[in-house]
N, CA, C and O atoms as CSV, one atom per row, in Angstrom:
chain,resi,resn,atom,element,x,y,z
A,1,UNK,N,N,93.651,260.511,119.065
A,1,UNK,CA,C,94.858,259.695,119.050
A,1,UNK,C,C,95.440,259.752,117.644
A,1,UNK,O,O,94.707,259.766,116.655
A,2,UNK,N,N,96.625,259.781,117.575
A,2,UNK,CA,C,97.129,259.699,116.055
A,2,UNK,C,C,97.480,258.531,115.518
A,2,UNK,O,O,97.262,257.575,116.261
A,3,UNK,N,N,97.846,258.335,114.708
A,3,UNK,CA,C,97.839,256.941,113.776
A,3,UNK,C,C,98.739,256.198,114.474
A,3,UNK,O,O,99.407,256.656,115.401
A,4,UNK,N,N,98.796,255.012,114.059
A,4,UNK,CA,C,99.613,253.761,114.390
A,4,UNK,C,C,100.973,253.975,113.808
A,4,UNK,O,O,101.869,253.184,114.102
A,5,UNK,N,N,101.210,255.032,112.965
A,5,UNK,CA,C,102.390,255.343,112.065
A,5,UNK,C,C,103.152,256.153,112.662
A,5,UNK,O,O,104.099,256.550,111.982
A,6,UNK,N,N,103.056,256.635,113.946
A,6,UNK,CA,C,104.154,257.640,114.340
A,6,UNK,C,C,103.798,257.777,116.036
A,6,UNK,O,O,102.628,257.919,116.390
A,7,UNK,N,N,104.822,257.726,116.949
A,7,UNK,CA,C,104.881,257.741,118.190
A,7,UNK,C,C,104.362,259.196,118.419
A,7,UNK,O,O,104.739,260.001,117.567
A,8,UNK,N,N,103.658,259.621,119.298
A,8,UNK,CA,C,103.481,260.681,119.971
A,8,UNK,C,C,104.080,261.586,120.937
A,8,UNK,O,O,103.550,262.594,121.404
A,9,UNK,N,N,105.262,261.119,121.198
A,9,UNK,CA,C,105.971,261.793,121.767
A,9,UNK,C,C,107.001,262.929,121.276
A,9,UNK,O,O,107.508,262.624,120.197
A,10,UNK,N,N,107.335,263.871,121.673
A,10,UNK,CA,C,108.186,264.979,120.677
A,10,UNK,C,C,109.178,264.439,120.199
A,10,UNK,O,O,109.890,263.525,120.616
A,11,UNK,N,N,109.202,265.103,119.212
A,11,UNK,CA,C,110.673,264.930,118.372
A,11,UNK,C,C,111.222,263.383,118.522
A,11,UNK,O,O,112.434,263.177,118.457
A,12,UNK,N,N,110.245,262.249,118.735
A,12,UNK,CA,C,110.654,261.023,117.945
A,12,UNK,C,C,109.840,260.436,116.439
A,12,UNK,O,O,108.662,260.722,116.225
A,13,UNK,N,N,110.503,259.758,115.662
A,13,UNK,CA,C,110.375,259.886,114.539
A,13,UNK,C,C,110.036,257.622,113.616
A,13,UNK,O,O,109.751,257.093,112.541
A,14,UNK,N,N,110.444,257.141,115.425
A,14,UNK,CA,C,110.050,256.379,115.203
A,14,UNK,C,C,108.526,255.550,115.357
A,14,UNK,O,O,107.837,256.053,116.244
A,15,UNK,N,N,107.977,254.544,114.754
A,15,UNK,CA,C,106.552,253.983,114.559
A,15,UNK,C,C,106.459,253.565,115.677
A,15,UNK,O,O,107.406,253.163,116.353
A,16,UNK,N,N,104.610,253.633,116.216
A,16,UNK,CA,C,103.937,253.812,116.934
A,16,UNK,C,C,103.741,252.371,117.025
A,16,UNK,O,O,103.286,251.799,116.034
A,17,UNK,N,N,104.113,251.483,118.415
A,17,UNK,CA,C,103.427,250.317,118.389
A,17,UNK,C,C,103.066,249.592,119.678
A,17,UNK,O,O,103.033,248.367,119.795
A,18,UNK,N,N,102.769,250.587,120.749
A,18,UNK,CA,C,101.744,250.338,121.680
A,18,UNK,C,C,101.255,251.437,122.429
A,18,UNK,O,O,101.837,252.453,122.809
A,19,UNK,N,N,99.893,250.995,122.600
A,19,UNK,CA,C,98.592,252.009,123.450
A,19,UNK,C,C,98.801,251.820,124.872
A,19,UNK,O,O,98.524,250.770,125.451
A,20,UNK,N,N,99.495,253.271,125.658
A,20,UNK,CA,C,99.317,253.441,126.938
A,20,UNK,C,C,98.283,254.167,127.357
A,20,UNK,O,O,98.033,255.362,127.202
A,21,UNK,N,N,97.375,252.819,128.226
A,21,UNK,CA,C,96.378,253.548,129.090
A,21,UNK,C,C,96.783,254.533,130.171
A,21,UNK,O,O,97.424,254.108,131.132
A,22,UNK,N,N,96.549,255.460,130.112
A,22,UNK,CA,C,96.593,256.424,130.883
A,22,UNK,C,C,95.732,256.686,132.074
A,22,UNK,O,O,94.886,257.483,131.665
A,23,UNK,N,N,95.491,256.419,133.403
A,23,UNK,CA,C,94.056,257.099,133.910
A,23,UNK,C,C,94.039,258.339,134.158
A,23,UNK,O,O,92.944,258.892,134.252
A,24,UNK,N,N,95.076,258.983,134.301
A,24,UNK,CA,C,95.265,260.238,134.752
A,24,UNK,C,C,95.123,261.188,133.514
A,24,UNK,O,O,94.961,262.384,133.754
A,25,UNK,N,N,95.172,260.731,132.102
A,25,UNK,CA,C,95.323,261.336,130.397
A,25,UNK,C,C,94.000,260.710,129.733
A,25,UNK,O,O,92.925,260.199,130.044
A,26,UNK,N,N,94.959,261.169,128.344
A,26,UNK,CA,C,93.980,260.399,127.482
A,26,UNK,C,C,95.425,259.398,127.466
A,26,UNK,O,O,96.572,259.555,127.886
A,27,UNK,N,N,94.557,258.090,126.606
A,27,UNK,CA,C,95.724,256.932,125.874
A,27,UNK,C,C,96.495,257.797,124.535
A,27,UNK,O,O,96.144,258.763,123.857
A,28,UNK,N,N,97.436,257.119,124.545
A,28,UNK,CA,C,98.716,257.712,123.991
A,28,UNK,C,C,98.984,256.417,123.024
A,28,UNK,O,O,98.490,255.339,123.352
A,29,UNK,N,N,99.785,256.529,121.806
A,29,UNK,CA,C,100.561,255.503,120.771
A,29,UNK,C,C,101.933,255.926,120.716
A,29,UNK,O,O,101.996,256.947,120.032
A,30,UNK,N,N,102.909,255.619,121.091
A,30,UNK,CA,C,104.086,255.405,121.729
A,30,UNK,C,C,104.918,254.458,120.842
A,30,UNK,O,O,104.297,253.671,120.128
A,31,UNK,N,N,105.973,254.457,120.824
A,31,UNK,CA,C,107.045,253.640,120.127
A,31,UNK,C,C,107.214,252.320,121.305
A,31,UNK,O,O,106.349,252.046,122.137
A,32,UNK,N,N,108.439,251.651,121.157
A,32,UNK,CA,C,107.953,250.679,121.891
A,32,UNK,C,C,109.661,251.311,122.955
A,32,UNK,O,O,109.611,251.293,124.185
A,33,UNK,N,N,110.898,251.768,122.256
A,33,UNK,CA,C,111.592,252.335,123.627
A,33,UNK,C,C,110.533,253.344,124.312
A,33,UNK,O,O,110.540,253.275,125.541
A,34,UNK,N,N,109.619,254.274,123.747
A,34,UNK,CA,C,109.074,255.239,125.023
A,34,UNK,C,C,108.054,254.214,125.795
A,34,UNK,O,O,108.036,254.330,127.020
A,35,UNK,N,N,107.338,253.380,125.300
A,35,UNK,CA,C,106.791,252.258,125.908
A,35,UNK,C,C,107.561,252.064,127.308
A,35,UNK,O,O,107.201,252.435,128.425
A,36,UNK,N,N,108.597,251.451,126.966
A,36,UNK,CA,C,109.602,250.845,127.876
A,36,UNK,C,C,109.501,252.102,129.249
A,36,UNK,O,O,108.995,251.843,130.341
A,37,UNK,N,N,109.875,252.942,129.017
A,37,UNK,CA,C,109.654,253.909,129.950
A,37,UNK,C,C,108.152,254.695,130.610
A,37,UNK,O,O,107.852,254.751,131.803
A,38,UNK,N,N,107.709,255.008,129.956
A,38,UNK,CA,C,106.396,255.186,130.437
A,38,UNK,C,C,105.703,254.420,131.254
A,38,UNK,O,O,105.329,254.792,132.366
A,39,UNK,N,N,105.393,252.830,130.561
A,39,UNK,CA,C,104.745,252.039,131.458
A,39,UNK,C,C,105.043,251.637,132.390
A,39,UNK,O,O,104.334,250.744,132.852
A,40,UNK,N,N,106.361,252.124,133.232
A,40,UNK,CA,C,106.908,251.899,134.509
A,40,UNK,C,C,105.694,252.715,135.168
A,40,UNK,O,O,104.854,251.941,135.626
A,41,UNK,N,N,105.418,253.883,135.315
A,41,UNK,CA,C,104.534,255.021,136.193
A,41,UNK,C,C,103.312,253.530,136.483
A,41,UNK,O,O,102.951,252.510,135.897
A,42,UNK,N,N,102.985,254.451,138.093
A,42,UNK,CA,C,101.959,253.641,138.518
A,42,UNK,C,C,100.673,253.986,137.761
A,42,UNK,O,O,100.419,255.115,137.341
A,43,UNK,N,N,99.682,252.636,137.589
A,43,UNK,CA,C,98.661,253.185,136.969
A,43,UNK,C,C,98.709,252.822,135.558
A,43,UNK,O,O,97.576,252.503,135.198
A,44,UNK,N,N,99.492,252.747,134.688
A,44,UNK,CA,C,99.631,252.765,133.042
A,44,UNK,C,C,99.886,251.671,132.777
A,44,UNK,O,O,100.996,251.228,133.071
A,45,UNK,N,N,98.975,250.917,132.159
A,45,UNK,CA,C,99.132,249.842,131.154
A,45,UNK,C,C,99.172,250.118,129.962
A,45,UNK,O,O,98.577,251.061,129.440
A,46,UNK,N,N,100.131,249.034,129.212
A,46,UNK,CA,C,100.948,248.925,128.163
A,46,UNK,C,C,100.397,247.883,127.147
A,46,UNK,O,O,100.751,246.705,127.189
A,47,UNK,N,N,99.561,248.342,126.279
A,47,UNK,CA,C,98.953,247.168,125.002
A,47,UNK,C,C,99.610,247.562,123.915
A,47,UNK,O,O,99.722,248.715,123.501
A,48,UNK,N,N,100.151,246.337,123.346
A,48,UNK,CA,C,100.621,246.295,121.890
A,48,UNK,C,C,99.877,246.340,121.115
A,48,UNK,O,O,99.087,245.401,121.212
A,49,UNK,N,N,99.519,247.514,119.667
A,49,UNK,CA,C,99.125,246.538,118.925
A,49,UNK,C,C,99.235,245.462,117.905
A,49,UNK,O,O,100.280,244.895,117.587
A,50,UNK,N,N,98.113,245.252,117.452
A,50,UNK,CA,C,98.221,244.131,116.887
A,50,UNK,C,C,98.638,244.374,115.329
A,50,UNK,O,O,98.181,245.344,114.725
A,51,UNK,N,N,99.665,243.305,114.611
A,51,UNK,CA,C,100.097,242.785,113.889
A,51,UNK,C,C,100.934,244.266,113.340
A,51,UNK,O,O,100.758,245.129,112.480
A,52,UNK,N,N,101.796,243.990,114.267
A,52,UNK,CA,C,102.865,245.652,114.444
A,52,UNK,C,C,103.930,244.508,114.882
A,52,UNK,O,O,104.603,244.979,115.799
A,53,UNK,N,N,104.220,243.572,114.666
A,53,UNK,CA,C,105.645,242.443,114.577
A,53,UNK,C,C,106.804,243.345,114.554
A,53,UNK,O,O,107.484,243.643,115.536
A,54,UNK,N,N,106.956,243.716,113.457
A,54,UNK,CA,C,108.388,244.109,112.852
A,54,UNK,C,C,108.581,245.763,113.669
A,54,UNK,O,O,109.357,246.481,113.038
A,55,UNK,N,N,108.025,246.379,114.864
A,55,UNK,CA,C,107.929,247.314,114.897
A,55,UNK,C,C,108.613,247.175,116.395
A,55,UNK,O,O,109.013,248.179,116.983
A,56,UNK,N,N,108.741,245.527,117.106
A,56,UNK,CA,C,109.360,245.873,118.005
A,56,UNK,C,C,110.825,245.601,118.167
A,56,UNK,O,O,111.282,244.510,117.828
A,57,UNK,N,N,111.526,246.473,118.633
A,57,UNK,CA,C,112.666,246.837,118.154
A,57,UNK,C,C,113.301,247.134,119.619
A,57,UNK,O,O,114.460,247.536,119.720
């Protein structure tokens, strides 16, 4: 998993501030718009972490 400092998704550039469980993957660190989208799919829960305040946007 990569740091809490950068979303994992391509070519976004904004900070990483919640862990989607995946069952079908591995867990992922996600911004919180790809959040928004992702954790719709069945199956994927959506944890924030912690003391990442200013990160949701």
């Amino acid at each position: 998993m990569t740091s809490p400092d950068e979303c994992t998704e391509d070519d976004c550039e904004r900070p990483g501030a919640v862990v989607l469980h995946i069952p079908w993957g591995e867990n992922r660190i996600v911004c919180t718009a790809h959040a928004r989208v992702l954790a719709r799919q069945d199956g994927v829960v959506a944890d924030p972490l912690e003391n990442l305040d200013e990160d949701w946007q």
